[in-house]
C-alpha positions in Angstrom: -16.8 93.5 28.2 -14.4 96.5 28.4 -12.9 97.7 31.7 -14.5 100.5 33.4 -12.5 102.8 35.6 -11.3 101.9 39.0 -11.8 104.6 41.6 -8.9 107.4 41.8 -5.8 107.1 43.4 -6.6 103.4 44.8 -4.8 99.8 44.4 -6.8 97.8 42.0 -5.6 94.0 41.0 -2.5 95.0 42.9 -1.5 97.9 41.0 -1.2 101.3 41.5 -2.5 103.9 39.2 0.7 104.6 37.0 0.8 100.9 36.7 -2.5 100.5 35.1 -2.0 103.8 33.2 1.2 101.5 32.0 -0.6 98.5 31.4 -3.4 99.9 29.6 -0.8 101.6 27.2 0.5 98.0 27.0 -2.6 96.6 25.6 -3.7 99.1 22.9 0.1 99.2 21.9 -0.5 95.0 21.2 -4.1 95.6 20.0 -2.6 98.2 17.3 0.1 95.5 16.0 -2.3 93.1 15.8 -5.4 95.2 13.9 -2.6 97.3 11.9 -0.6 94.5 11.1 -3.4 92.4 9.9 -6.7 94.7 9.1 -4.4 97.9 8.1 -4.1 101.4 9.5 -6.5 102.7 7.1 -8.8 99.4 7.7 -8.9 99.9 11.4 -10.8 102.1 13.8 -10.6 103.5 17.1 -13.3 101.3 18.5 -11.9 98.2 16.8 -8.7 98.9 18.3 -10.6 99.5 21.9 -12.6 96.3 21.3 -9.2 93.8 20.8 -7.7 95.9 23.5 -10.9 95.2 26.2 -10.9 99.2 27.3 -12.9 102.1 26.5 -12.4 104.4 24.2 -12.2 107.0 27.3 -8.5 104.7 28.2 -8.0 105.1 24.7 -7.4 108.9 24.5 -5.7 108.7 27.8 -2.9 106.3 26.6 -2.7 108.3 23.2 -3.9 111.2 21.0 -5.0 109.5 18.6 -4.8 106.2 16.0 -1.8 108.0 14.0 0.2 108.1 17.2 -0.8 104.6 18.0 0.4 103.7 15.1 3.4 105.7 15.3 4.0 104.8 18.6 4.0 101.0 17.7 6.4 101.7 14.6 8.7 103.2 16.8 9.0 99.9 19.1 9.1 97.7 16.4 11.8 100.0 14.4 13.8 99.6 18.1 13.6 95.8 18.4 15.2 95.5 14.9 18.0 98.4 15.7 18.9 97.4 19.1 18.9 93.0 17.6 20.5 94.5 14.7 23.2 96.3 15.9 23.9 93.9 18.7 24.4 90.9 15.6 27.1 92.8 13.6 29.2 93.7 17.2 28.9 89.8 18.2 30.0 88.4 14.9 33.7 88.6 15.0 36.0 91.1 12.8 35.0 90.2 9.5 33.3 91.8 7.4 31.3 89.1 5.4 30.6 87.7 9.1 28.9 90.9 10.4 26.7 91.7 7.2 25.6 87.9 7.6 24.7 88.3 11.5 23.0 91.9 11.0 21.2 91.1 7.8 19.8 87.8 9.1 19.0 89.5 12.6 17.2 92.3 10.9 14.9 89.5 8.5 14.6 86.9 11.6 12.9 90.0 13.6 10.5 91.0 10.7 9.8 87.9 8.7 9.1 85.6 11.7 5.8 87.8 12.8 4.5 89.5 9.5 2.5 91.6 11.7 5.9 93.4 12.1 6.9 93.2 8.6 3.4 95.0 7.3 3.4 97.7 10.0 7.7 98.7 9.3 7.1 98.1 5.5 4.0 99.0 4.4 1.5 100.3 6.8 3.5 103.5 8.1 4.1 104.5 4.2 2.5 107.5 3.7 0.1 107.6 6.7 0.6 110.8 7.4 3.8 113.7 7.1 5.2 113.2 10.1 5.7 109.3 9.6 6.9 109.6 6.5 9.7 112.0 7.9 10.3 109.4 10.8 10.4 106.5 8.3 13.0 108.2 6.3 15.3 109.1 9.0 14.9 105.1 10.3 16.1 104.0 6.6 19.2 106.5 6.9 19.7 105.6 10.5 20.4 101.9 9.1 22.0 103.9 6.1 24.7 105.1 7.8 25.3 102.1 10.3 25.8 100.1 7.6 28.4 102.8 5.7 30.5 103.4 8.7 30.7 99.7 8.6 31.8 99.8 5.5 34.5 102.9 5.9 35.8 100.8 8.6 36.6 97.4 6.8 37.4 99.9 3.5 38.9 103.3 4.7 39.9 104.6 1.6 36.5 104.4 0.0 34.7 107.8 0.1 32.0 108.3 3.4 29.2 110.0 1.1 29.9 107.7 -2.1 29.2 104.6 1.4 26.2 106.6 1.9 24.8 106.8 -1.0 25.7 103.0 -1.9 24.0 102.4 2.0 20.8 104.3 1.0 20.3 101.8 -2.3 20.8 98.7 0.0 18.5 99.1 2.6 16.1 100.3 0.5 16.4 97.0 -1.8 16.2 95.1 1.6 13.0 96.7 2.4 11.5 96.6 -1.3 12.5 92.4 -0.9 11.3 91.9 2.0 7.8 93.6 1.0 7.9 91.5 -1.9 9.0 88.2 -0.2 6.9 88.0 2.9 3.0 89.1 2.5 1.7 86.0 3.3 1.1 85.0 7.1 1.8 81.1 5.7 5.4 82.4 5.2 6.0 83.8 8.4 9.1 82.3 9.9 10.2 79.8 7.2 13.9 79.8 7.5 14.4 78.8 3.5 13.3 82.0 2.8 14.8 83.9 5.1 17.9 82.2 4.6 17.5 83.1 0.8 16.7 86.4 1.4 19.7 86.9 4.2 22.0 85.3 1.1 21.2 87.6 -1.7 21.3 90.8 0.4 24.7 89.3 1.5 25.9 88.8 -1.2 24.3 92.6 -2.8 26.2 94.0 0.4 29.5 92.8 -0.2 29.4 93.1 -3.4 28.6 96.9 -3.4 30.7 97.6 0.0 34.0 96.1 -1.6 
């Protein structure tokens, strides 16, 4: 059974109404990983999203315009969990530079290969569902881009900052295109041989290319 609405302006369950406004958002945020990351964005419809969310479709155009910005909306999380554990890696791991790929690169395949939920919505799902994810995706693979080349022009200052770029484009691109290749299959999903594989030839990619 779905929820029906609780009269305006009133405590319900203990909340207020910009509460459940938030917790409804919540839900259909968690129903759209779970039905994109499993059935597909093109696979999934509004009312199966409403049904593994237990709301009406009325909560559904309330929380957001539509399944593209669902789904765009859940990219954008997901793309933030990786940055913000990503980044925070490579700042913990001490000055060198073989140590900070290591921690960011295995951060950034611990976060997606461990749910590959995550993994099909930031690798394959958003590709191509519409213009203005496509745009957002791109600017995501340069925001890593150029993380990952100041990071370089730091350890390397003499090297040229657009030759890094360009060299930082290839690699997280190659990351990506491994990753989509490496973990499609839910009985992989957090088996550390493979992500320790994967974390060692990126590694070893990285270093070779950043030196």
């Amino acid at each position: 059974m779905t929820e029906s609405a609780p009269a305006v302006g009133r405590r319900y369950g203990g909340q207020d109404a910009a509460e459940r406004r938030a917790e409804r958002r919540a839900r259909f945020i968690e129903a759209g990983l779970e039905l994109f990351g499993t059935q597909g964005y093109a696979g999934t419809s509004v009312r199966a999203i409403c049904g593994e969310a237990r709301l009406t479709e009325r909560y559904f155009y309330e929380a957001v315009r539509d399944r593209e910005e669902l789904l765009a909306v859940v990219y954008e999380e997901l793309v933030q969990e990786a940055q913000t554990a990503t980044f925070a890696a490579v700042a913990e791991a001490g000055p060198e530079m073989e140590d900070q790929i290591t921690a960011g690169l295995g951060t950034f395949v611990r976060v997606l290969s461990e749910d590959p939920r995550k993994a099909r919505v930031v690798l394959v799902e958003v590709v191509g569902a519409s213009a203005r994810l496509e745009s957002r995706r791109h600017r995501v693979i340069h925001e890593f881009a150029d993380f990952i080349a100041d990071l370089g022009k730091s350890h390397a200052p003499e090297k040229d900052r657009q030759w890094l770029g360009m060299i930082a484009v290839a690699l997280v691109g190659g990351v990506n295109e491994l990753l989509v290749s490496r973990t499609p299959a839910p009985e992989r999903s957090g088996d550390s041989r493979d992500r320790d594989q994967i974390v060692g030839v990126c590694t070893s990619l990285f270093l070779g290319a950043l030196r």
